[in-house]
C-alpha positions as CSV (number, residue, x, y, z in Angstrom):
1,X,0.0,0.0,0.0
2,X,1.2,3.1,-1.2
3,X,1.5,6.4,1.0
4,X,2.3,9.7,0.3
5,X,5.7,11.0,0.9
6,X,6.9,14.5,1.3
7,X,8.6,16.7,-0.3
8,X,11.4,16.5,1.7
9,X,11.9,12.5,1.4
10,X,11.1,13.7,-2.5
11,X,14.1,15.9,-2.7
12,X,16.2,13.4,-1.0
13,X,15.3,10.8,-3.0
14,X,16.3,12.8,-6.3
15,X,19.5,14.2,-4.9
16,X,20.5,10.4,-4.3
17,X,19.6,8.9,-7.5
18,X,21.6,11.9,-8.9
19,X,24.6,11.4,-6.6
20,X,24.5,7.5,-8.1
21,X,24.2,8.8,-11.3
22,X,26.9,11.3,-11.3
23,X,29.3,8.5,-9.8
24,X,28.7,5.5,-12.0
25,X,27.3,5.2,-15.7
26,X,27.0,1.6,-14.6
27,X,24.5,1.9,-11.7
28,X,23.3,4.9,-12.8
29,X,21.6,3.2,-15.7
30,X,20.6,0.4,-13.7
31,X,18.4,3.1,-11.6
32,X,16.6,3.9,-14.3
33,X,14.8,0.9,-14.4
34,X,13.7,0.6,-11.1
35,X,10.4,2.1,-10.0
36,X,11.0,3.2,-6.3
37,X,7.5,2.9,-4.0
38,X,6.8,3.9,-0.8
39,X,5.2,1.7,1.5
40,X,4.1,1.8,5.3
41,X,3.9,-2.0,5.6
42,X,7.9,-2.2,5.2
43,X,10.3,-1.5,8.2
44,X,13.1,-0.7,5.7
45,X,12.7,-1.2,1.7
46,X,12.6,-4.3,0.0
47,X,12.2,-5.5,-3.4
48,X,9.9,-8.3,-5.1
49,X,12.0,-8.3,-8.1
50,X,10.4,-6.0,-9.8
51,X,9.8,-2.7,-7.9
52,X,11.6,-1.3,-5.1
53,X,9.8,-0.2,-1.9
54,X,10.7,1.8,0.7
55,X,9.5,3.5,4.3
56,X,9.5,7.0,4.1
57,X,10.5,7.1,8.1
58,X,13.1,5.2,7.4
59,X,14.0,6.9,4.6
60,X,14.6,9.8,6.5
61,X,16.6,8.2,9.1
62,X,19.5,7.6,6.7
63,X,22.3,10.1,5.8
64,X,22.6,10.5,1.5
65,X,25.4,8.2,1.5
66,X,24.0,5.0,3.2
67,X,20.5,6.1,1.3
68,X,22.2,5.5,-1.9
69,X,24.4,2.5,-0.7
70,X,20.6,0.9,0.3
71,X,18.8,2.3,-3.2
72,X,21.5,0.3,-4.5
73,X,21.4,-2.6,-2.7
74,X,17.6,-3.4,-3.6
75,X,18.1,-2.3,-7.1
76,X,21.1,-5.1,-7.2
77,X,18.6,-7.5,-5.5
78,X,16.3,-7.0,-8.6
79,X,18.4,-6.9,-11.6
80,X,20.2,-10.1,-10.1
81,X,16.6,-11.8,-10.1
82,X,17.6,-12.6,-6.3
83,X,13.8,-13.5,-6.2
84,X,13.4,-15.3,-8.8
85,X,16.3,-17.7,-8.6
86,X,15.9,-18.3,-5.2
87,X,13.7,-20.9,-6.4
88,X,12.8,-23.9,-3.4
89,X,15.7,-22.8,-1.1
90,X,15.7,-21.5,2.1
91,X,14.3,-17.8,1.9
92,X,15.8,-16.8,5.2
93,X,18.9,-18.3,4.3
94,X,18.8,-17.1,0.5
95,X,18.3,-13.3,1.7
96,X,21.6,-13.7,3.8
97,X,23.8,-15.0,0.9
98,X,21.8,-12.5,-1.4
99,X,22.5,-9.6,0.9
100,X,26.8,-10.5,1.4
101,X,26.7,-10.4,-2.6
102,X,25.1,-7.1,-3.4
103,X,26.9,-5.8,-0.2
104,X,30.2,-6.2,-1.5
105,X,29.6,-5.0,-4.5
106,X,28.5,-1.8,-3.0
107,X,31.4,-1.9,-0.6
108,X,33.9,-2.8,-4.2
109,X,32.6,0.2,-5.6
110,X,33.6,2.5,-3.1
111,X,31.8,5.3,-3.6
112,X,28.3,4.3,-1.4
113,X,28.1,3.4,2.3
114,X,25.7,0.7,3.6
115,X,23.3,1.2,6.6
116,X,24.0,-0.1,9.8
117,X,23.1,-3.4,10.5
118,X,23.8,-4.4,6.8
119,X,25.0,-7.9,6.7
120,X,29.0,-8.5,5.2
121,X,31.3,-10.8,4.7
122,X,34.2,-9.8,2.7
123,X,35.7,-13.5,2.5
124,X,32.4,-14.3,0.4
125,X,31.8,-10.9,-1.3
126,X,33.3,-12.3,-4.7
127,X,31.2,-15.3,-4.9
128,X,27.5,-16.5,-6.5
129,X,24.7,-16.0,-4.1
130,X,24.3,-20.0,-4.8
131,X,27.8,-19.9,-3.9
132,X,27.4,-18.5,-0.2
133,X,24.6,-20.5,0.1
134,X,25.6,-23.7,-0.2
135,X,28.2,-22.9,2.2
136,X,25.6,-21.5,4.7
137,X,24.0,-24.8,4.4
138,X,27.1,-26.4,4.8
139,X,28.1,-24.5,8.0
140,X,24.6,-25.1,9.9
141,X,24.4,-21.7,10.0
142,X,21.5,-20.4,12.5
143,X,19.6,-17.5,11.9
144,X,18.2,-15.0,14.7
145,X,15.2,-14.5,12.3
146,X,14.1,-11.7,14.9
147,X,17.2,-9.5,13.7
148,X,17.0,-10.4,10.0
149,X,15.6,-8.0,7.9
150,X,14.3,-9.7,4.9
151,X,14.0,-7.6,1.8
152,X,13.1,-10.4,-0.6
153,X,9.8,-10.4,-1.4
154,X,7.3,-12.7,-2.8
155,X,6.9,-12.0,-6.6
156,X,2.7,-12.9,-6.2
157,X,1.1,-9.8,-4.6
158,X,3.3,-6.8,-4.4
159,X,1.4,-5.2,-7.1
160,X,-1.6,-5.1,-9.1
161,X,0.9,-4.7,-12.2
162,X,2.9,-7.5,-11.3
163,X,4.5,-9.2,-14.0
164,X,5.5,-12.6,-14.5
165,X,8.6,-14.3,-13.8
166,X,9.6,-14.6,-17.4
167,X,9.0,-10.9,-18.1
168,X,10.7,-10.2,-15.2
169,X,13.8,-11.6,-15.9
170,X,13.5,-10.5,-19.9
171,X,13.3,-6.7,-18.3
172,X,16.6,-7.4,-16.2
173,X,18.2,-8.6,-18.7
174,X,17.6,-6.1,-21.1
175,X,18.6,-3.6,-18.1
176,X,22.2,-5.2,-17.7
177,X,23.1,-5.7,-21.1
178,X,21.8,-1.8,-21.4
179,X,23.9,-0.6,-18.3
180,X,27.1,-2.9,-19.2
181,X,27.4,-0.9,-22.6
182,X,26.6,2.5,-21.1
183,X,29.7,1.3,-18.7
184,X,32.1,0.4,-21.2
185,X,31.2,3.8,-23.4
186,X,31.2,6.5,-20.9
187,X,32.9,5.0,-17.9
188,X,36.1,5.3,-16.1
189,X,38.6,2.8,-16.9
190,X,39.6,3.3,-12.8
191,X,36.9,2.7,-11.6
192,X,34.8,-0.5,-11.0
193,X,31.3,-0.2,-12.4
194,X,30.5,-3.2,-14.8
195,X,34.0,-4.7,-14.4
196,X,33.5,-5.6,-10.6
197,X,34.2,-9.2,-9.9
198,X,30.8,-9.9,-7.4
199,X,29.0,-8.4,-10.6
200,X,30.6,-10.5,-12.9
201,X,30.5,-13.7,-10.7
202,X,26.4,-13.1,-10.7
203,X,26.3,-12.9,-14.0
204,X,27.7,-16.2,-14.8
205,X,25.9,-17.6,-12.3
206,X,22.2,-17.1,-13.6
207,X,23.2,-18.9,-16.3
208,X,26.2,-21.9,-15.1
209,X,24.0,-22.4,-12.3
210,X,20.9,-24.1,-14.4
211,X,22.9,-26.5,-15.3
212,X,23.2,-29.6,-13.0
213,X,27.2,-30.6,-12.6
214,X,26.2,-34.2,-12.4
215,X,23.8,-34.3,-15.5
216,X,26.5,-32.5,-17.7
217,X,29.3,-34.7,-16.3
218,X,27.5,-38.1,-17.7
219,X,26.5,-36.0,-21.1
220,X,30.3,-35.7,-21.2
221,X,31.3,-39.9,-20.0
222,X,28.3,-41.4,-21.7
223,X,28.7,-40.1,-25.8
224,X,26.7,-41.7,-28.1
225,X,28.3,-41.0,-31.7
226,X,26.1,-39.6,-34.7
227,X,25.9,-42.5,-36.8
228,X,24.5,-45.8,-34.9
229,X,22.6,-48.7,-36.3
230,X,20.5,-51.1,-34.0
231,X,21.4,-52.2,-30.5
232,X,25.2,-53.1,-29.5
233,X,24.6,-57.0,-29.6
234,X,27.7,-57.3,-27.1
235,X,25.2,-56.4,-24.1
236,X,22.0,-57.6,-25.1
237,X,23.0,-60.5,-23.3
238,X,23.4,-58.6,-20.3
239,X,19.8,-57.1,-20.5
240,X,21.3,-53.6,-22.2
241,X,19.9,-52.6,-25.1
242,X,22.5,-49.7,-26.2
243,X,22.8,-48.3,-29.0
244,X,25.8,-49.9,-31.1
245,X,29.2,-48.0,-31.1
246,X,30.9,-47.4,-34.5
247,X,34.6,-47.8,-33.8
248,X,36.6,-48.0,-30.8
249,X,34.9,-47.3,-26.7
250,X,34.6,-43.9,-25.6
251,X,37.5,-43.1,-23.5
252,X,37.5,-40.2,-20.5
253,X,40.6,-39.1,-19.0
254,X,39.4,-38.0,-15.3
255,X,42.0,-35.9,-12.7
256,X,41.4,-35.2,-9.2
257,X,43.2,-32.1,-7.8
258,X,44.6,-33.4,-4.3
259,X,46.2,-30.4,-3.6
260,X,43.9,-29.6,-1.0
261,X,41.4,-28.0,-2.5
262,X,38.7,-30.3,-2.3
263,X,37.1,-31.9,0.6
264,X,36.5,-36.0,0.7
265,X,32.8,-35.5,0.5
266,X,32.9,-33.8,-2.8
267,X,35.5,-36.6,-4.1
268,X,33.4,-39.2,-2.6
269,X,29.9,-37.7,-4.7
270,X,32.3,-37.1,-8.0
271,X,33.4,-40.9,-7.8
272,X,29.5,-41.8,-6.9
273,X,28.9,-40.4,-10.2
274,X,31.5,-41.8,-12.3
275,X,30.2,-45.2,-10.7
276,X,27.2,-45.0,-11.9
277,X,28.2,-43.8,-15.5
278,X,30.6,-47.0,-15.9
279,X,27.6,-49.7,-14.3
280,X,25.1,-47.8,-17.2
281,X,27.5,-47.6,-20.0
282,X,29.8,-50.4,-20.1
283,X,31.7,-49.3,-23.1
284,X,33.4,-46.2,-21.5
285,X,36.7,-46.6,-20.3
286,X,38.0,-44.2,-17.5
287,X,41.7,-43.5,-16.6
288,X,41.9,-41.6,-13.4
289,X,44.9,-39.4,-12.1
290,X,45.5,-37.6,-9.2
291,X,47.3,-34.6,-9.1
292,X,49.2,-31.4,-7.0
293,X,51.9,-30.5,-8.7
294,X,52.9,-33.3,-10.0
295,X,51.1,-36.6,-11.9
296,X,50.0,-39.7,-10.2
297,X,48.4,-42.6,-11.8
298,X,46.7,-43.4,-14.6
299,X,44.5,-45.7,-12.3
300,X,42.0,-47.4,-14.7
301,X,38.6,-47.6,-13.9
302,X,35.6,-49.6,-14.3
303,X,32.3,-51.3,-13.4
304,X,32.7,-52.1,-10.1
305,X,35.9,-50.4,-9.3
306,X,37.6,-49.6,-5.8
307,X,38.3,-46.2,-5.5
308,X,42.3,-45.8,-4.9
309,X,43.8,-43.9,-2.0
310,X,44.1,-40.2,-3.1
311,X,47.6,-38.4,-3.5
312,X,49.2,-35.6,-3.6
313,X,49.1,-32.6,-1.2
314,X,51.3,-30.3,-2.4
315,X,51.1,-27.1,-5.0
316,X,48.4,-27.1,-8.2
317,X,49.7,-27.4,-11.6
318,X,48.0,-28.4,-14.7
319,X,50.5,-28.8,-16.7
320,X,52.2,-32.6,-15.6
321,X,48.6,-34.0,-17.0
322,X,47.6,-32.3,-19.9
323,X,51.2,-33.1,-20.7
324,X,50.7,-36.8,-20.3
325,X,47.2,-36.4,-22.4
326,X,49.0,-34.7,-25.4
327,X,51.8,-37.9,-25.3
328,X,49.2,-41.2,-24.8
329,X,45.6,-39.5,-26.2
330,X,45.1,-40.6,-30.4
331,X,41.4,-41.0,-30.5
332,X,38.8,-38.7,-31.5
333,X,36.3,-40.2,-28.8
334,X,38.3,-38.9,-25.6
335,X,37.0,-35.6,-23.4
336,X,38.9,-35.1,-20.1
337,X,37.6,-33.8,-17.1
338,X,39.2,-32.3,-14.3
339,X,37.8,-31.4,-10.6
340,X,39.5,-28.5,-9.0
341,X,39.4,-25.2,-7.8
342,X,40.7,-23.9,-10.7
343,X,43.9,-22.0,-8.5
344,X,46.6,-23.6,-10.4
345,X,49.3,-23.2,-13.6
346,X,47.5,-23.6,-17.1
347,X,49.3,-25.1,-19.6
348,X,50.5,-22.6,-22.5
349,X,48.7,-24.2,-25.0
350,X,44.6,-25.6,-25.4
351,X,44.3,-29.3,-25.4
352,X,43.2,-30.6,-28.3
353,X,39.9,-32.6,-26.9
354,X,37.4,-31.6,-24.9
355,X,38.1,-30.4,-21.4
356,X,35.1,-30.3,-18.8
357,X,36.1,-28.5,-15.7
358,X,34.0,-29.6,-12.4
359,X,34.8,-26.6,-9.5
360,X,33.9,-27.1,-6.4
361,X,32.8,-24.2,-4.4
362,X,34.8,-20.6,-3.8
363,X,36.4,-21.9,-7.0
364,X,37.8,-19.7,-9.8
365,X,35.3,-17.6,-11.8
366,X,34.7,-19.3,-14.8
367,X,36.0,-16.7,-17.5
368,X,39.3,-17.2,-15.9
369,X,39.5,-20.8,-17.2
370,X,41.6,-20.4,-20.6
371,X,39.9,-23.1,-22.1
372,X,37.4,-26.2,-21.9
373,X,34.1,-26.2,-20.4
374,X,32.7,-25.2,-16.7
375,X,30.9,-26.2,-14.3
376,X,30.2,-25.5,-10.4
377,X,29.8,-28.1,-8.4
378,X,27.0,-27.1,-6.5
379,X,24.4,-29.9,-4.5
């Protein structure tokens, strides 16, 4: 419910939008697409993805600086689709990791302040919302719901002029691409703007983040070529009715960074999944190395399989086994897929089959991978 505000909050309002505007071609862009309404009903402001609401009292209560650090916080909220993605999880828990995201892109910009009370975490600033989440789950973390203030709203009936989810997100999108080109036009090459790295690590992830890890990790291990005829008699016997294989088995070169990097739970649901690809496709051979900064293995794998004893421990290069890749891989029907955090050496040159990278979480931002294919492992 609407109320009317003054002219006061008015002209405070207006010099904000105008300090944000003067400061960033970047954000200042991404302002004009937010509708800002007041509302009595809302202790702060909040947003329900598509318009941002605000107490006038509150409102008033701020200085300009943390006014325009909170304008942009909700307007981040929305044209991040915070609401929509948050799809089945936790809300209370998706508001937290929402909030550390948009807060330290504020905070990376430099030029806004935050209100008190705002929720940080600098260690996390740089990472997905699904990111932080996961690792909220992860952590147990308890909530004082009492001192939450949650300022993700319900996208159902915030407005009589609600839109849906799909035109919601189309808007946002259009207001990105608009505000990233606005950016790289008129803005200043020392500053932030588009360019900061939570920004950039939220916009990969409303797209990396649709894709299940373990559904593209068996498109990658269980390849069926173009040109087939009939079922593969060899394992009709065994009650499979595959499609037949022209040529030789479908080979995957797997490594497992044991440099540290990634826990024995997450080594323990990779190998689960590898498992179950060998038991369904029989004709898939797997070679599996573990490596630091140096090679061990190949340890061959199949149905059935024990899992050998992990080593390594020390530093993260890639090199020692896309090395050992270029000197033993001749077949066109090989992909290689590597879990780590991506913190490592690349080697100078692309390797000429497929690469699938599986990162765990906090891992390297996906543009940073030279080459291959990514994707966060995320439960």
């Amino acid at each position: 419910m609407g109320v009317e505000v003054s002219k006061n909050i008015q002209r405070k309002l207006s010099a904000t939008l105008l300090q944000i505007r003067a400061k960033s071609p970047f954000f200042a862009t991404l302002s004009l697409y937010a509708e800002l309404i007041s509302r009595d009903d809302i202790n702060t402001a909040a947003t329900d993805g598509q318009n941002i609401f605000y107490n006038p009292d509150y409102i008033d209560s701020l200085t300009q600086s943390q006014l325009a650090g909170l304008l942009m916080h909700e307007i981040l909220h929305a044209a991040l689709l915070h609401v929509t993605r948050r799809g089945a999880r936790n809300p209370t828990l998706w508001n937290i990791a929402a909030d550390i995201v948009v807060n330290g892109v504020i905070r990376e910009q430099g030029d806004f302040d935050l209100p008190h009370g705002a929720i940080e975490d600098s260690k996390r600033a740089k990472l997905s919302t699904e990111e932080v989440y996961e690792l909220l789950i992860k952590e147990k973390v308890v909530v004082n719901v009492d001192l939450l203030i949650v300022d993700l709203l319900p996208n159902d009936a915030q407005s009589p002029n609600t839109k849906s989810k799909v035109d919601i997100e189309t808007y946002w999108r259009n207001a990105r691409t608009q505000a990233v080109v606005v950016d790289r036009k008129y803005g200043d090459n020392k500053r932030i703007g588009s360019e900061a790295l939570g920004w950039q690590r939220e916009l990969w992830a409303l797209e990396e983040f649709k894709l299940d890890w373990k559904s593209l990790l068996w498109r990658y291990l269980s390849h069926t070529p173009v040109d087939y005829s009939g079922f593969d008699r060899r394992f009709i016997g065994q009650g499979l009715y595959l499609d037949a294989l022209e040529g030789e088995a479908f080979k995957g070169h797997i490594a497992v960074d044991t440099s540290g990097s990634v826990s024995n739970k997450e080594l323990k649901d990779l190998m689960s999944e590898i498992e179950g690809i060998l038991s369904s496709y029989p004709y898939v051979e797997c070679d599996l190395y573990f490596a630091d900064s140096a090679l061990y293995g190949p340890y061959s794998l199949e149905k059935g399989s024990t899992m050998p004893k992990p080593k390594g421990g020390g530093g993260t290069s890639f090199v020692p086994f896309f090395n050992r890749i270029k000197e033993t891989s001749n077949a066109s029907d090989e992909v290689c897929i590597y879990f780590t955090d991506g913190y490592g050496e690349f080697p100078s040159k692309e390797p000429k089959i497929p690469v699938l990278w599986v990162v765990p979480l906090g891992g390297l931002s996906s543009q940073e991978f030279p080459f291959g294919e990514v994707v966060r492992m995320v439960s």
